[in-house]
C-alpha positions in Angstrom: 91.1 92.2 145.8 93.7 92.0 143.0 94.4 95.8 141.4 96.1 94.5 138.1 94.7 96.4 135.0 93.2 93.5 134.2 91.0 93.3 136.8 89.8 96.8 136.0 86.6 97.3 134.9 86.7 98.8 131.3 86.0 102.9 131.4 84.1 104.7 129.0 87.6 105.5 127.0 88.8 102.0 127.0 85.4 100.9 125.5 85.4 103.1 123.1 89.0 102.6 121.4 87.6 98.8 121.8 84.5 99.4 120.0 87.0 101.3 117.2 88.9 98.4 117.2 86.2 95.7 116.4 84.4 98.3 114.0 88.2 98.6 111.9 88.7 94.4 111.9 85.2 94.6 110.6 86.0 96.9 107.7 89.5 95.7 107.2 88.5 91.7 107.2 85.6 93.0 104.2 88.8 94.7 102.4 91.1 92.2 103.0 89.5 88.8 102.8 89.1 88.9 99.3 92.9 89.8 99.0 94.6 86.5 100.5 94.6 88.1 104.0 93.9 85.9 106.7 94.2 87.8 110.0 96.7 90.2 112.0 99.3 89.7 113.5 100.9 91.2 116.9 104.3 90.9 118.2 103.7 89.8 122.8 105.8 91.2 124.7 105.0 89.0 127.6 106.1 85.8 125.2 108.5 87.4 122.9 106.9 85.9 119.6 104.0 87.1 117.2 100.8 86.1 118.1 98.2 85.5 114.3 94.8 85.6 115.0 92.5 85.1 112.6 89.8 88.0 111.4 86.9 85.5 113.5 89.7 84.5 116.5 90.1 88.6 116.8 86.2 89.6 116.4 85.0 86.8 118.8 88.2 88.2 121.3 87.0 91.9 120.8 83.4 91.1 121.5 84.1 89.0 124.3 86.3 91.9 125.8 83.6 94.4 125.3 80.8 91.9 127.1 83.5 90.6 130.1 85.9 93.4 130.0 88.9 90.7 130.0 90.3 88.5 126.9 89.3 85.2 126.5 91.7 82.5 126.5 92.9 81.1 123.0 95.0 78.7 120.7 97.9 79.6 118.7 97.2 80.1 114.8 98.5 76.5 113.6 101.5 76.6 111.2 100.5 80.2 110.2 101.8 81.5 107.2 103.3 85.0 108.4 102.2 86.1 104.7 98.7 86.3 105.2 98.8 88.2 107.9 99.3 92.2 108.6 99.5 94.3 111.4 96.6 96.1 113.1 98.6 99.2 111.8 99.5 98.5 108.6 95.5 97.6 108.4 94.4 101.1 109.3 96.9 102.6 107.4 95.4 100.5 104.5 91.6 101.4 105.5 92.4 104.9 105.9 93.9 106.0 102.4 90.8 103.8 101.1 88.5 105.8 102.2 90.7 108.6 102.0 90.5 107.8 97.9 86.9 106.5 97.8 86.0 110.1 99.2 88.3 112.2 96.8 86.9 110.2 93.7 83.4 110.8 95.4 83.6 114.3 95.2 85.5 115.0 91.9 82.6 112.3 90.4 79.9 114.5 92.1 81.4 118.0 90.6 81.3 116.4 87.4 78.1 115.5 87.6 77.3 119.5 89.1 79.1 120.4 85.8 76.6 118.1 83.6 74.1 119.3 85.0 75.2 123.0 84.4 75.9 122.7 80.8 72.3 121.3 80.5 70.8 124.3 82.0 69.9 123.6 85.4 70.2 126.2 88.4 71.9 126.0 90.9 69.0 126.0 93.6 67.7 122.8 91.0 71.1 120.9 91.5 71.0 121.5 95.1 67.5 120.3 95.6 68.4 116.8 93.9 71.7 116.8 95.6 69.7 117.1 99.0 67.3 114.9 98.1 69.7 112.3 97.4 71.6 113.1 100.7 74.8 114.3 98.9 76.5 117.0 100.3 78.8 118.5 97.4 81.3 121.2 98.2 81.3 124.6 95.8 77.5 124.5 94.6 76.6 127.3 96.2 75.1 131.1 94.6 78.9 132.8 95.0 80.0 130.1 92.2 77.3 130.3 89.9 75.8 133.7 90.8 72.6 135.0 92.8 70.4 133.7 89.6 71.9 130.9 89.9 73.6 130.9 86.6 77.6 130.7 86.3 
């Protein structure tokens, strides 16, 4: 029997960062799509040359790695157009200060809201219970901020 990595049953880790990996070209394809963005891209070492697969090439290869634990065999992007395509990196980096800004406008949106609330006379144990009760954790409402009463 051949020991090569690649005939090496995937481990729990190795699934994992896999899983990770189809879950990011997931979110980045929904991001990206819309944007002109075709695929990735990924410089081989084995072949010296970039490699562009497409979001669906690297989703079905992804998958296919998770069910067989080995990568399918595939065709060459034709005439790619290097353009359209980013780096698994750069595609992270991209995903990650989105929802790095889509969390810090979600909480400055939702102390403005606490605030509204405030000035129209609700306590603090009422803004809590809607907050709860619409599953929206919001940092600072709490009885050291607006006092015991519940009053600022």
């Amino acid at each position: 029997m051949d020991d090569s990595p690649e005939d090496q049953p995937l481990d729990e880790d190795d699934r994992a960062q896999l899983q990770q990996d189809l879950d990011d070209v997931v979110a980045l394809r929904a991001m990206l799509s819309p944007r002109g963005i075709k695929g990735v891209v990924h410089f081989c070492a084995d072949c010296e040359t970039d490699h562009y697969l497409t979001w669906d090439l690297l989703e079905s290869n992804l998958s296919a790695v998770l069910r067989e634990g080995s990568f399918p065999v595939h065709e060459p992007a034709f005439a790619p157009d290097p353009d359209e395509y980013v780096t698994l990196d750069y595609g992270r980096g991209y995903l990650d200060g989105y929802e790095t800004v889509k969390e810090e406008e979600f909480n400055e949106l939702a102390m403005r809201m606490v605030l509204q609330l405030r000035n129209r006379g609700w306590r603090t144990d009422e803004i809590k219970s809607m907050m709860a009760g619409m599953q929206l954790d919001v940092p600072g409402i709490d009885d050291k901020t607006w006092g015991a009463d519940g009053n600022s």
